[in-house]
C-alpha positions as CSV (number, residue, x, y, z in Angstrom):
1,X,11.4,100.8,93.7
2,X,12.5,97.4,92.0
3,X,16.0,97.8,90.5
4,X,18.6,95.6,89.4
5,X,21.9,97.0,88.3
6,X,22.8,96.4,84.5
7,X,26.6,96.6,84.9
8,X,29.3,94.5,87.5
9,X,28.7,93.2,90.2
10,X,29.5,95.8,92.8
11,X,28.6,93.3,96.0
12,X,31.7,91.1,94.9
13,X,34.0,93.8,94.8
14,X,33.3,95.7,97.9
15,X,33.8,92.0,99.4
16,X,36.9,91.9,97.9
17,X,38.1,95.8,99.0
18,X,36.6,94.9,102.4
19,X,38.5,92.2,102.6
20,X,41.9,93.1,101.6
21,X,41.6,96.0,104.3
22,X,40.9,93.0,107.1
23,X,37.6,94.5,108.0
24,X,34.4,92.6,109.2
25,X,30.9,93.2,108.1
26,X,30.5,94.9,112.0
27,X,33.3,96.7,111.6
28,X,32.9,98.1,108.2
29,X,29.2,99.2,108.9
30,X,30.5,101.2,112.3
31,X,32.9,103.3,110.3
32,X,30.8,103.7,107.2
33,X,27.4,104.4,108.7
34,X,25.8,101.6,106.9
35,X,24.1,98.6,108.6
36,X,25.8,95.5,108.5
37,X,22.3,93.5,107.4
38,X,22.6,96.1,104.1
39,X,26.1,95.6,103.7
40,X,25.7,91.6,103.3
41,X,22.9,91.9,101.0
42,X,24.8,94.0,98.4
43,X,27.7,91.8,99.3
44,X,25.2,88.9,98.0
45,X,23.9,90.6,95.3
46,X,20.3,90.8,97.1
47,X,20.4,95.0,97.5
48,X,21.5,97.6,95.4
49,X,23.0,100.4,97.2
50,X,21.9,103.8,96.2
51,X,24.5,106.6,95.5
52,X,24.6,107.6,99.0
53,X,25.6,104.4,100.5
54,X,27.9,104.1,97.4
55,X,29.5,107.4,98.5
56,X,29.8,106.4,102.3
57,X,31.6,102.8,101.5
58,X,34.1,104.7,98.7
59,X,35.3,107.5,101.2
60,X,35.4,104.7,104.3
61,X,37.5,102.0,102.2
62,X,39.4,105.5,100.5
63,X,39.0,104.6,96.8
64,X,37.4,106.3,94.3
65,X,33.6,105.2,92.9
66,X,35.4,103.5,89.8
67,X,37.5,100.9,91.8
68,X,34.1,100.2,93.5
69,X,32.1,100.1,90.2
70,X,34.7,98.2,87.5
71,X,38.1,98.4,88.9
72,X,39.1,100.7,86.5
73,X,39.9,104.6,87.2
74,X,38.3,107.0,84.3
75,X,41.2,108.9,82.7
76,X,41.4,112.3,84.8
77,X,43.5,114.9,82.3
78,X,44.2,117.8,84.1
79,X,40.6,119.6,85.3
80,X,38.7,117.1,82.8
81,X,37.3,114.2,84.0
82,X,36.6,111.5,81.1
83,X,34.2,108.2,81.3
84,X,33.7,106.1,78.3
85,X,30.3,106.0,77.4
86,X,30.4,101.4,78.3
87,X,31.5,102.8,81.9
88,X,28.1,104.9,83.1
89,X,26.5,103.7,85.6
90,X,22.8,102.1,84.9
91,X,20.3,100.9,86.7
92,X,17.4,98.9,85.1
93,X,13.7,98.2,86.9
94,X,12.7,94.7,87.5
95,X,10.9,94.7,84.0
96,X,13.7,96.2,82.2
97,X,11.2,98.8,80.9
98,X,13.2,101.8,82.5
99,X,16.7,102.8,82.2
100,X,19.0,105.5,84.4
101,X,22.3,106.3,83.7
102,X,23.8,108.1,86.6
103,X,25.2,111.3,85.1
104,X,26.4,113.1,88.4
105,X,29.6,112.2,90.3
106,X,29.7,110.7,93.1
107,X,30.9,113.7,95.3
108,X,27.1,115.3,94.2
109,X,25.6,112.3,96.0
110,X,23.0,113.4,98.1
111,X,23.1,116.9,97.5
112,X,22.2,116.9,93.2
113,X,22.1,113.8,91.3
114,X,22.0,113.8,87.6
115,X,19.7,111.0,85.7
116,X,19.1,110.3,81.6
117,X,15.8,108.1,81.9
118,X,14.9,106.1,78.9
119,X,11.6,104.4,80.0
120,X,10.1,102.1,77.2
121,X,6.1,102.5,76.6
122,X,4.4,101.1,79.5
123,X,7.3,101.9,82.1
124,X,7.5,103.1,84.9
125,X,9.8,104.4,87.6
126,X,7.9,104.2,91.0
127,X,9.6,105.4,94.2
128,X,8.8,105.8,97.8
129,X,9.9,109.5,99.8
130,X,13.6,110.7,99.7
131,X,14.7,112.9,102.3
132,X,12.5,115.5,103.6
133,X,12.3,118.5,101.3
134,X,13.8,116.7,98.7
135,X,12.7,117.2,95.6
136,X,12.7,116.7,91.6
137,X,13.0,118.3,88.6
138,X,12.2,116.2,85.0
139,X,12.6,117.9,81.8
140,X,11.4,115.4,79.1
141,X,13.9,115.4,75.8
142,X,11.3,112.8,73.9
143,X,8.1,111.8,73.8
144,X,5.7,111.8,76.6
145,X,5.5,111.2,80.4
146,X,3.2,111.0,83.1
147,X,4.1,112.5,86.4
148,X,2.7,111.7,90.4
149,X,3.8,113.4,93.0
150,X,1.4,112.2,96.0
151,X,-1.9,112.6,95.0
152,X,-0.9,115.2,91.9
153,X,-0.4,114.6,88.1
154,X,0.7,116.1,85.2
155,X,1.7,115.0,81.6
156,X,5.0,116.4,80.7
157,X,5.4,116.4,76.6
158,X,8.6,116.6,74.5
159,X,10.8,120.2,75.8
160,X,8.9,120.2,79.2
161,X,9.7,120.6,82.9
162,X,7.8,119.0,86.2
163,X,8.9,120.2,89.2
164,X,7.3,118.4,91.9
165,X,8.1,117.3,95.5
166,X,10.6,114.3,95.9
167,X,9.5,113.8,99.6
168,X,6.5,111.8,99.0
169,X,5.8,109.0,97.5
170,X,6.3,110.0,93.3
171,X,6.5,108.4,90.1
172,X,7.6,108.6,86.3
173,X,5.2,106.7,83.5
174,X,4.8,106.4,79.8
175,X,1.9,105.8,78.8
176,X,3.1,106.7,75.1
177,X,3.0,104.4,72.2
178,X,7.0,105.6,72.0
179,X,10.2,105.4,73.8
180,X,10.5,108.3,76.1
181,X,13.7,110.0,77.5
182,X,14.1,113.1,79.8
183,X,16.8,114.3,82.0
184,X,16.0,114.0,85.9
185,X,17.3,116.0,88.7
186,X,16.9,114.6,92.3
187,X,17.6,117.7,95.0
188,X,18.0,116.9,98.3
């Protein structure tokens, strides 16, 4: 899947954090888990890491997913986490055409992740396997979608759910006239 991320730059920063805590590349990637050639391409700009990876690097460098992100810490009162709307996460395919905002927290990363998708007629999100027995569940708030999983397909219209198996190789298409959005739940 082809994805570029809509808001900052989070290669610059994690330079920056990794920096100020007098780490290498090598020595960053042996405490975090992630390789050292992924780490310099987000770093660069040339990768962006999934929520996972995201999740390793904030719990190795001990700072929370915002300081990664945007710097900025989302105003926690009491039990209530808050996030202005201008601070969600998105990520964008290459064409623009498809839109997630990452609902879930970071702490769910790996285990539930929570998605809005907005994909724009003729879009598509097109993935390869997640983790074995992974899997997803779409539930389409407007307008139309097309679902794959592996060699399976289903149209999914406005107040429906797909369930379908994450752990092959899947994808999400409108093939409407109209915008469509859905909520999308990735199990592991």
């Amino acid at each position: 899947m082809l994805i570029k991320q809509d808001l900052p730059a989070i290669g610059l920063r994690l330079r920056d954090l990794r920096k100020a805590r007098g780490m290498t590349l090598d020595s960053l990637a042996a405490v975090s888990g992630v390789s050292r050639s992924l780490l310099s391409q987000i770093e660069r700009g040339q990768a962006n890491p999934t929520i996972a990876t995201v999740w390793n690097l904030t719990r190795t460098l001990e700072i929370e997913l915002t300081d990664l992100v945007d710097g900025k810490r989302i105003e926690n009162r009491g039990r209530i986490e808050l996030t202005a709307a201008s601070f969600v996460p998105e990520i964008r395919t290459e064409d623009g055409r498809c839109v997630m905002r990452i609902l879930s927290s970071a702490d769910a990363a790996g285990q539930a992740e929570l998605y809005l998708l907005t994909i724009e007629p003729g879009g598509e999100l097109v993935s390869e396997a997640h983790a074995r027995g992974s899997c997803e569940h779409l539930t389409v708030l407007e307008g139309q979608l097309t679902v794959t999983s592996g060699t399976t397909t289903a149209n999914v219209t406005t107040g429906g759910i797909a369930r379908y198996p994450g752990d092959v190789a899947h994808a999400i298409r409108n093939h409407g006239s109209d915008r469509a959005e859905a909520l999308l739940v990735v199990m592991a």
